[in-house]
N, C-alpha and C positions, 0 to 999 in steps of 0.2 A: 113672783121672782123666779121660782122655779120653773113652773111651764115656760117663762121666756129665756132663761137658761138652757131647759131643755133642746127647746125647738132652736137657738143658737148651735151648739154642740152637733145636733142632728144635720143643719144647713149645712156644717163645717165637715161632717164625716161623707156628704154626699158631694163635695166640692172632690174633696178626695177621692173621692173615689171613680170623679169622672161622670158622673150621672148629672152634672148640672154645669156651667158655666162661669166660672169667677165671678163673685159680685163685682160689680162697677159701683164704687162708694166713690164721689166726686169730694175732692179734696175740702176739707175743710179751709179754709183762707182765712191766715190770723197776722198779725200786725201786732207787732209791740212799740211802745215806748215807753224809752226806761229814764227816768229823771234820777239827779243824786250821785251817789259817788261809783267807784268801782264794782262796789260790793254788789251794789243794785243791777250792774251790766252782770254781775258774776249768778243771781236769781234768775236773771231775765233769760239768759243763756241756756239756764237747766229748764227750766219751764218751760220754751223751746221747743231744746231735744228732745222731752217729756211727749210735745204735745208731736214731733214729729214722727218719734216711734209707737204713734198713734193712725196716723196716716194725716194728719194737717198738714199745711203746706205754709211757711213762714215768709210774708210778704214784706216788700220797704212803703207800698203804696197804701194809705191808710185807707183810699177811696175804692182800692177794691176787697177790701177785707170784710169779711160776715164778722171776725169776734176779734175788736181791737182790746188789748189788754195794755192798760197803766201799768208802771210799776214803780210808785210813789215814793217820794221821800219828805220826809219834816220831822229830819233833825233840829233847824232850826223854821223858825216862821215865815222868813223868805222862801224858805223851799217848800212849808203847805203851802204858800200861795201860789207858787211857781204850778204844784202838781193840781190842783183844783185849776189854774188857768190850763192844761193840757188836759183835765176832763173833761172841760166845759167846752173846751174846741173837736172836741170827737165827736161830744154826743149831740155838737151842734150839725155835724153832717148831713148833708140831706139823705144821703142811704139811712143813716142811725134814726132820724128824726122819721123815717117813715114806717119804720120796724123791722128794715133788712138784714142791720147790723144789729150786734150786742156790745155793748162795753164793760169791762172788769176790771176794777179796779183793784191794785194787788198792792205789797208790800206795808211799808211802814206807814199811811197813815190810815189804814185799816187798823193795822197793833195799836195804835199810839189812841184812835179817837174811840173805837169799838162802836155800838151800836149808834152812837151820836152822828157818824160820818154817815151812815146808811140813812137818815130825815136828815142832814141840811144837802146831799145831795144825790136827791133824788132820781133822778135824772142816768144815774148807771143801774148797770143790772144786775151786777154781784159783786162783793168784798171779798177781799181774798187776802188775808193777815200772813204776816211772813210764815208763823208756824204750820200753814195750808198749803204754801206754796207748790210742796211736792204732790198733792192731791190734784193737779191742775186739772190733771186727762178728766179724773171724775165731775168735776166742777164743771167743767168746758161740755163733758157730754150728757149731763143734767140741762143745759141752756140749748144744747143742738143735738136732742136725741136721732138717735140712727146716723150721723152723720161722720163718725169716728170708725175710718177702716181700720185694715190689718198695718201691721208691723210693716216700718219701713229699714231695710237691711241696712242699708247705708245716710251719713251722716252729711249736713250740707256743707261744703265747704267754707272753714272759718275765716278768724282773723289772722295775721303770722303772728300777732302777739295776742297771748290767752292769760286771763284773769281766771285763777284757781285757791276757790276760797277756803283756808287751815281749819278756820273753827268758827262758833257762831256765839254773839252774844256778848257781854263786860260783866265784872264783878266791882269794877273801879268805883265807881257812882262818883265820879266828876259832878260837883254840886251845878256845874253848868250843863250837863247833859243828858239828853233824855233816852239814848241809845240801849240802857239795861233795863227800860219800860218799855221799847219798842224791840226789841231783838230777845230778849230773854237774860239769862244768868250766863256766863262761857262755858261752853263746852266745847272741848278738841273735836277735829274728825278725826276717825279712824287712818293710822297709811293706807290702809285699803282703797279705802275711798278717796283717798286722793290720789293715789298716784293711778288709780282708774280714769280719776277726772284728767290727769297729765297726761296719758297714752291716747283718752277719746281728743284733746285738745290737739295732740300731734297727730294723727289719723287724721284730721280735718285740717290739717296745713300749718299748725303755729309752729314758728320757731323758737319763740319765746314764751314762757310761763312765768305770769308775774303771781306769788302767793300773797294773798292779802286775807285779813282778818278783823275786827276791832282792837285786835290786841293778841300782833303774831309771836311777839314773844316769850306767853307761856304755852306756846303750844305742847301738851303731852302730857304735862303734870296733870293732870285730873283723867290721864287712862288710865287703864288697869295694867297695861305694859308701861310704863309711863318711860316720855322720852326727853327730848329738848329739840327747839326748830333748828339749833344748830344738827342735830342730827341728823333729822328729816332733809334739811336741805342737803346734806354732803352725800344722803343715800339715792334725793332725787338726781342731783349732779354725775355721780358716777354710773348710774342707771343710765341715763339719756345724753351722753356725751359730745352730743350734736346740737344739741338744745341749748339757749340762755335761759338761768333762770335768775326772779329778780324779787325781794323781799320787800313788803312793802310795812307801813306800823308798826313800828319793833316801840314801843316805849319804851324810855334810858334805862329803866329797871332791866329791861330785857336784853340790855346790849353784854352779850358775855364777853369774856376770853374764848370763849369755844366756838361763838356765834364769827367774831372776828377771825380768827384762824381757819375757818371754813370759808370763807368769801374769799381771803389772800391765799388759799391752795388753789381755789381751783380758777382755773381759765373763763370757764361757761357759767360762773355765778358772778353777777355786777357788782363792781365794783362801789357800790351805791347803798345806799341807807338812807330811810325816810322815820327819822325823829322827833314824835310832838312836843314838843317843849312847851308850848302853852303860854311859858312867860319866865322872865330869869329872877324877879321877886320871890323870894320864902314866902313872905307874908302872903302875896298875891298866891300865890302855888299853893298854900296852908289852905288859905279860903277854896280853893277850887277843890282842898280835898288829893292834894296831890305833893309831890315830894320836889327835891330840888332846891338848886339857885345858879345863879350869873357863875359861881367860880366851881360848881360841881360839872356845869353842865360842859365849858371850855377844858376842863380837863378829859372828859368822857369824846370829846371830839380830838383834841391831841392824842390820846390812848389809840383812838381807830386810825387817827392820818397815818401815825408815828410806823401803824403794822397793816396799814393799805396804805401806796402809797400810789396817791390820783385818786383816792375814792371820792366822790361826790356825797354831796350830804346834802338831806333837804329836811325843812324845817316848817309846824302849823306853830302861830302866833295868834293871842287874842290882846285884842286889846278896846279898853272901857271897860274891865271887869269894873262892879260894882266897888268902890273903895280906892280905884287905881288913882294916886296918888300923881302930880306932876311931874314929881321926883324920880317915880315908879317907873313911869311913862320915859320919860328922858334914858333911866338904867338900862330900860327894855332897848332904845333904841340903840344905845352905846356898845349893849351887846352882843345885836348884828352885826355892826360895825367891825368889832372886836372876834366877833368867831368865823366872817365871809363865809360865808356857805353859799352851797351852789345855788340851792331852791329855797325859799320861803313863801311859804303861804299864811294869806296876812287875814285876818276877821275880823269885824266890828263885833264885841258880844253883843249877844242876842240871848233877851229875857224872854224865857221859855215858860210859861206853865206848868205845873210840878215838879219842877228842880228847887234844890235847896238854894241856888244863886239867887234865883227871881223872888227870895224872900228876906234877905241881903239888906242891909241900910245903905244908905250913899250911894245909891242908884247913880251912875250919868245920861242926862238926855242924849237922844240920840243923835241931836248935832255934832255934840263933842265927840261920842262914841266913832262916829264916822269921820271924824275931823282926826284924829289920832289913829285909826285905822289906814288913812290917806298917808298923813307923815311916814308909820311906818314901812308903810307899802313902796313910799318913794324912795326910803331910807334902803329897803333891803333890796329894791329893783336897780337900784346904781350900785351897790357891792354886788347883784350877781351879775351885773353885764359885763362887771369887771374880771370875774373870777371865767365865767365864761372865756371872754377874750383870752386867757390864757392858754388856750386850747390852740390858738395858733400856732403852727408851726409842730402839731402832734399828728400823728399816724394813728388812727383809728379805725374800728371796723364798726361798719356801719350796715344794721339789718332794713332792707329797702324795705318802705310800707306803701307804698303807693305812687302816683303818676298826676301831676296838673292837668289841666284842662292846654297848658302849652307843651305839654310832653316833659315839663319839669320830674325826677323824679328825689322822692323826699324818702327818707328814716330815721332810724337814730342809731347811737351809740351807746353803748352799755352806763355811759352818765347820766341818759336819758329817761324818764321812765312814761311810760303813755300815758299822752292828755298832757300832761301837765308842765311838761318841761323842754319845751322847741322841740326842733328836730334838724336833721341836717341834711343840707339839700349837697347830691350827687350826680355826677354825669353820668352814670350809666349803672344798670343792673336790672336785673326782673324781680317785681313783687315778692318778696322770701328770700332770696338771696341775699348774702354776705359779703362786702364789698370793702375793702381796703381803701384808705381814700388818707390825704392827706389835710389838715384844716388850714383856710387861707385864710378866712376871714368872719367872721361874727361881726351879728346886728340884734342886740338884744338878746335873747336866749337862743338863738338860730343860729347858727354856722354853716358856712361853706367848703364843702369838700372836692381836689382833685385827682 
C-alpha cells in the first residue's frame, strides 16, 4: 500500500511539474436506479456526486454503463420484489452477462437482509447497505481498479426541484415497520450539512428544496446545539430567498405552533404539509404503536387551516391492519370525508417479517386487505378531485419542470409536492422558471393554467 501510494504521489508531483502529460483516465460510466420513495432518489443523488468528484460519468442508458448500481427499497414485500425484479433485468444484460459490466446493489435491502441477500442473489457483484453508502468511490474502485480519475470541479446539472435529506433513521418502531432495522436509530444532520447540501442543489439549477426525513419533525433534539425544523426551516428560508422550500413527514406530534408560524411568514416556504396519520382509530393507532384518533387529528388540521390559509395537506392511510374492525374500516373512511384533504395516499397493510404487526392475531387475507384499500382509495380520490377543483379561478405561481413530447409545458405550484401530487400544465415558460398563471380547469389532480 505504500509503494503504491508512493509511486501515485510521485506520478502526481511529476504531472506538475510538467515532466509528463496529464493522465488520460477514460471515464468510468455508471448508471443508477433508484427504486422506493424520495429518500432513496436523495442516497442515489449523493452517491452520484460521490462518484462524480471521482472522475465517473453518470449515465441514463443502462446499456452503455460498466457499473450499474441498484438502490433498493423493502419497506414493504411488494417493493423487495419490485427491487430483485430490477436486479435480475440488469444482470440479465448481455454486457453484464458477458463480464463487461458490474452490478451493485445498494440501500435497504442490503440492511434489512445482510448476508442472506448476497446467496439467494447471486448474480450481483457487491452489497452496499445504507450505513456504506457514503464509501461508494471506495467500493466502486475495489471492482474497477485504476479506473477512478481526478476530481471533477464542476457538478452535473440537476433537477429545478431537489430532495434534501434532515436526518436519517426512526426511533418510533411502528409495530408495522421495518424502517429502524433498515435505516438505523434517528439521528439529525448537522445545519452544516445541509444547508451545504441546499447551496450544491442550487449550484446545479434547483429552485426548489424539498427536506424529507423519516421523521422531520424532531429534527435537532438529539444535537449538541439542539434546534427545532421550525428553525432550520425559517433559517433556510431567509438564507436563500429565491428558493422554494417544501417539508415533507412532519408526524402530528411534530406539527408545532412554531413549525406553523414559519410556513405562514414566509412566501418561499409551501404552503403544504405531508401528515402520516396511519388511521383515525385509537385502538388501531395503539396497536401500531402510535398516538392519535378521528377527533385529535381534525382539530390538529383546523389549528394549521385556521393560521394557513390555502394550505394543502396530504395524508399516508393503511388499511387491513391486523384486527381492523368493519366499524373501524367505515370511521377511517368517514374521516376522509370529514377532513378533505388535498393528498392521500392509501395502502393495503403489508405483513412484514420482524415487525411486531406480523405477530398480531386477527390477521386479514389479503383479498379483503386490498378490497378496503380500493374503497378507501376511491373514498379519498373523489374528496381530492374535489378539493382540487377549488383551485379554479385562483392565481398561482407555478415553477415549470419540464416540456411534452408536443411542446406541452407542465410544473407545479407550491400545493404540489413532486411525484406525487399532479401538476399543472402552462402556456409558456422555460424549465426553472416561475410563472404566474391563472387556474381554469382541473381533471383529477392536474390543473390548467392561463
Amino acid at each position: 500500500m505504500e509503494d503504491r501510494l508512493s509511486g501515485i504521489a510521485q506520478q502526481i508531483r511529476m504531472e506538475r511539474a510538467g515532466n509528463v502529460s496529464a493522465r488520460a483516465v477514460d471515464p468510468l460510466r455508471v448508471f443508477f436506479s433508484t427504486m422506493g420513495c424520495a429518500k432513496n432518489e436523495v442516497d442515489s443523488s449523493r452517491m452520484a456526486t460521490l462518484l462524480t468528484e471521482v472522475g465517473c460519468r453518470i449515465v441514463d442508458d443502462p446499456d452503455s454503463a460498466e457499473c450499474l448500481i441498484v438502490n433498493t427499497c423493502s419497506f414493504i414485500q411488494a417493493a423487495t420484489e419490485e427491487s430483485i425484479v430490477a436486479v435480475l433485468e440488469l444482470c440479465g444484460l448481455p454486457h453484464v452477462e458477458k463480464g463487461d459490466a458490474k452490478v451493485i446493489v445498494a440501500g435497504c435491502m442490503p440492511s434489512r437482509y445482510g448476508d442472506d441477500l448476497a446467496e439467494s442473489l447471486t448474480e450481483a457483484d457487491q452489497f452496499v447497505p445504507c450505513s456504506s453508502e457514503d464509501d461508494i468511490a471506495s467500493i466502486v474502485d475495489r471492482l474497477f481498479p485504476g479506473r477512478l480519475g481526478s476530481t471533477q470541479l464542476s457538478l452535473p446539472l440537476g433537477e429545478v426541484s431537489s430532495y434534501v435529506k434532515i436526518s436519517e433513521g426512526c426511533d418510533r418502531f411502528c409495530t408495522f415497520c421495518t424502517i429502524p432495522f433498515i435505516r438505523g436509530r434517528y439521528h439529525s444532520y448537522s445545519f452544516g450539512r445541509i444547508d451545504s447540501d441546499v447551496r450544491t442543489a442550487i449550484a446545479s439549477g434547483a429552485r426548489e428544496i424539498v427536506l424529507i426525513g423519516q421523521d422531520t419533525g424532531r429534527w435537532g433534539n438529539d444535537l449538541r446545539e439542539k434546534g427545532t425544523l421550525a428553525q432550520l426551516l425559517d433559517r433556510l428560508a431567509t438564507s436563500y430567498a429565491d428558493t422554494w422550500f417544501r417539508v415533507m413527514y412532519v408526524q402530528p406530534e411534530g406539527v408545532s405552533d412554531e413549525l406553523i408560524e414559519v410556513i405562514a411568514s414566509h412566501d418561499n416556504v409551501a404552503s403544504y404539509l405531508d401528515i402520516p396519520f396511519q388511521h383515525s382509530s385509537p385502538r388501531i393507532l395503539s396497536a401500531m404503536n402510535r398516538r392519535g384518533s378521528r377527533e385529535m387529528f381534525l382539530s390538529l388540521i383546523e389549528r394549521i387551516r385556521s393560521r394557513v390559509p390555502g394550505v394543502a395537506l396530504r395524508t399516508t392511510l393503511s388499511a387491513g391492519f391486523p384486527g381492523e374492525t368493519e366499524e373501524e374500516f367505515s370511521e377511517l373512511c368517514a374521516f376522509v370525508e370529514d377532513a378533505e384533504l388535498d393528498y392521500v395516499g392509501v395502502f393495503a397493510y403489508s405483513r412484514e417479517d420482524g415487525t411486531r404487526a406480523a405477530r398480531l392475531p386477527d390477521q386479514l387475507d389479503d383479498e379483503e386487505k386490498q378490497r378496503r384499500a380500493m374503497v378507501l382509495r376511491d373514498v379519498a380520490d373523489a374528496l381530492s378531485s374535489m378539493v382540487v377543483s377549488r383551485h379554479v379561478g385562483e392565481d398561482l405561481t407555478v415553477l415549470v419542470e419540464g416540456v411534452e413530447e408536443d411542446g406541452q409545458r407542465f410544473g407545479r405550484a407550491q400545493c404540489q409536492a413532486p411525484d406525487v401530487d399532479g401538476v399543472v400544465y402552462v402556456p409558456s415558460g422555460e424549465v426553472g422558471s416561475f410563472e404566474h398563471v391563472t387556474i381554469v380547469d382541473t381533471l383529477g389532480y392536474d390543473m390548467e393554467g392561463e
